[in-house]
N, C-alpha and C positions, 0 to 999 in steps of 0.2 A: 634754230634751237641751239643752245649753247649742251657743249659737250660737259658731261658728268664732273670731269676736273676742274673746269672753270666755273660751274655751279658752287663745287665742294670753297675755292677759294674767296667765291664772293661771299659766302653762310662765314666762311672765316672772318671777311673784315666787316660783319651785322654790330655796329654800335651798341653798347647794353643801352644808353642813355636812350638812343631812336626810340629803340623798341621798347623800351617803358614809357619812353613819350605816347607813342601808339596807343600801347596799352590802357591810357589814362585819358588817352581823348574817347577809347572807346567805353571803357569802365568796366568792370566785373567784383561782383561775389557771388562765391559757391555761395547755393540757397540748400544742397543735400539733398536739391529732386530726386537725383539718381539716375536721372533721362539719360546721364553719358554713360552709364555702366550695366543699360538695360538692354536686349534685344528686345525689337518693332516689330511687331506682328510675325514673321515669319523669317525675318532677318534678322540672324543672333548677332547680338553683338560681337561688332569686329574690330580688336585695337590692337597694332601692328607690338610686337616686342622682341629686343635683340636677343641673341642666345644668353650673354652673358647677365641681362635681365632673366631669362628662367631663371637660370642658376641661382643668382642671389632671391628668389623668390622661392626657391627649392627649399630652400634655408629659413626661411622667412618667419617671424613669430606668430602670422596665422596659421603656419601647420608645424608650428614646433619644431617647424626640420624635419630632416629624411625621407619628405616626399618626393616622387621622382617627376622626371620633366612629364610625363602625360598631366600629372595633376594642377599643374601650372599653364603649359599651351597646348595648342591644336593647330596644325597644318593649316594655311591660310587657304580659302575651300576654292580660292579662285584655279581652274584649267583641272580639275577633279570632277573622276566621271563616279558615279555610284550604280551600284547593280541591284537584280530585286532585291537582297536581302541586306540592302543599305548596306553595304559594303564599300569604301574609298578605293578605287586607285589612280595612279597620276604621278604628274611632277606640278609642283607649286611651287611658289616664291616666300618665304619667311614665315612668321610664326603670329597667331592669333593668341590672345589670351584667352584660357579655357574656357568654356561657359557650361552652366547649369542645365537642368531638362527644361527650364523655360527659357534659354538663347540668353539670361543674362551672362554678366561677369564671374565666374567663381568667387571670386573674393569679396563681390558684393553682399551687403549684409542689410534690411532694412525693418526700420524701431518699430515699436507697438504706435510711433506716430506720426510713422507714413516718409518721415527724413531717410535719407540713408547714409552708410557710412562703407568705407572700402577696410577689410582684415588685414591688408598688407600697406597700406598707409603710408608708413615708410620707407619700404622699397618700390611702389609703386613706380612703372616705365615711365620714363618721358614725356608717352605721348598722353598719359594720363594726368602727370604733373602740369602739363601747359595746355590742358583744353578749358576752354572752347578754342584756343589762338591755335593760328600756324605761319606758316612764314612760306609764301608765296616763291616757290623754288621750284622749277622742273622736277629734278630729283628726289623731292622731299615729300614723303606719304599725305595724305589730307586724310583728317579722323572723322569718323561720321557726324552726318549734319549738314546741312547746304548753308555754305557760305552766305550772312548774312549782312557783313560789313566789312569794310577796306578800308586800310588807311598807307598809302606811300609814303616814305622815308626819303626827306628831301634829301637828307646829306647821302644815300647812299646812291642816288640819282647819283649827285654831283660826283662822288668817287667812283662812278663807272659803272653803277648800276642799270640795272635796264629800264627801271622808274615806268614801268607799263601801267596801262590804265587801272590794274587789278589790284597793286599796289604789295605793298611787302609783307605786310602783316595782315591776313583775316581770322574775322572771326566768324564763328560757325552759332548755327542754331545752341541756344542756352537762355534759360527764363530769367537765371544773375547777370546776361550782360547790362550794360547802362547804368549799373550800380557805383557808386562812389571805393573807389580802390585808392591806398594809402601809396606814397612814393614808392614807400622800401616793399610792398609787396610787390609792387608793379614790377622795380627793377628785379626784385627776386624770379617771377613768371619771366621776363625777359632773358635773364642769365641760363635758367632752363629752353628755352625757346630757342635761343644761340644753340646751346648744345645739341640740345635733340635736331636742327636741322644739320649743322656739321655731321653727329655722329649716322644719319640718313642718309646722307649724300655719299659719307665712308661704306657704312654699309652697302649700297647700291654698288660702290665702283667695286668691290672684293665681291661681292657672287657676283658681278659681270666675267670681273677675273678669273675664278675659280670654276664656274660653269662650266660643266659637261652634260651632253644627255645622257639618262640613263635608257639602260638596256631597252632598245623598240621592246619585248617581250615581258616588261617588268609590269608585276601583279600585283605591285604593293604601292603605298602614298610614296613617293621620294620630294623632300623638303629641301632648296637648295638655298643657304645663306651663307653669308661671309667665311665661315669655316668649312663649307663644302656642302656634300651632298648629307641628308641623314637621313635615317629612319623617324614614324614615328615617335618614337621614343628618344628621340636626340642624338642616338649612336650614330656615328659615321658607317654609309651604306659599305665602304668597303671592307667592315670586321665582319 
């Protein structure tokens, strides 16, 4: 397995042109199911977001602003123990976006005709802008959905890539895949796609870096990402 660094530099030299070639052999459009911004029976929705995504989402013109980071995200519930009185404590790894008392997305919204739409639209995180796609990278999160098609990227074979059977780019469960997608959106989902696996792989290596455990005796969530440890609420545990 290739070490984080060398991940982070191959998501560097990802073609925009590949990956909207990709993009267009597999086809996509949003249809406004909503399927990606719903929780499944009893698993809420889970879509990974950086800090500095809360914040510009704190902001955001679905809450007018001034909202704080709880109403944005939630502790990612992975290596969290819960007591009778549903109570969290633990250490986990980065940030979920918040969801509602039915496990959807907070921000989701849907019409009297069954479409749906997201409130935050235009701050919307990464992993939200480029799904169903991901980009086939050790280091780099997979959004819900099983993997339902692959396409490898000859030239990045050629410049050194690992060109594995699984291929560079998949796509995940979504009822618009296979649809007729135009150049300039594709290469647009690709430019996002680039980013969000670069800014992934960054993330991943700064909490590897920055990780400490916290205290054996500690009663509360502690959330460890690229700026350290913090509280629920976003605050750094050591204020």
């Amino acid at each position: 397995m290739q070490s984080l660094e060398a991940e982070l530099e191959e998501a560097r030299t990802l073609i925009i042109d590949d990956l909207a070639d990709a993009i267009e052999s597999i086809g996509f459009e949003c249809t406004r199911c909503g399927a990606c911004c719903k929780g499944h029976g009893e698993d809420e929705h889970t879509a990974t977001v950086f800090p500095d995504e809360v914040r510009d989402l704190e902001e955001s013109d679905a809450y007018d602003g001034g909202y704080d980071w709880r109403d944005v995200a939630r502790p990612m519930p992975y290596g969290l123990t819960e007591d009778d009185d549903g109570d969290l404590a633990g250490e986990t790894f980065e940030w979920a976006l918040q969801t509602d008392d039915c496990g959807d997305c907070t921000f989701y919204e849907e019409g009297e005709d069954g479409t749906g739409a997201c409130a935050a639209h235009d701050d919307r995180p990464l992993i939200c802008q480029t799904y169903p796609f991901s980009v086939a990278l050790s280091g780099t999160s997979q959004p819900m959905g099983e993997a339902v098609d692959s396409v490898a990227l000859e030239a990045q074979r050629e410049a050194g890539g690992t060109g594995d059977e699984e291929g560079f780019v998949r796509a995940h469960e979504c009822e618009g895949l296979g649809r007729d997608i135009s150049r300039e959106d594709a290469e647009d989902l690709a430019r996002a796609l680039k980013e969000r696996a670069v800014r992934e792989l960054e993330e991943a290596i700064a909490v590897r870096d920055s990780y400490e455990p916290a205290a054996p005796d500690v009663d509360e969530v502690v959330v460890h990402d690229s700026e350290g440890a913090k509280r629920v609420d976003g605050t750094p545990l050591e204020e």
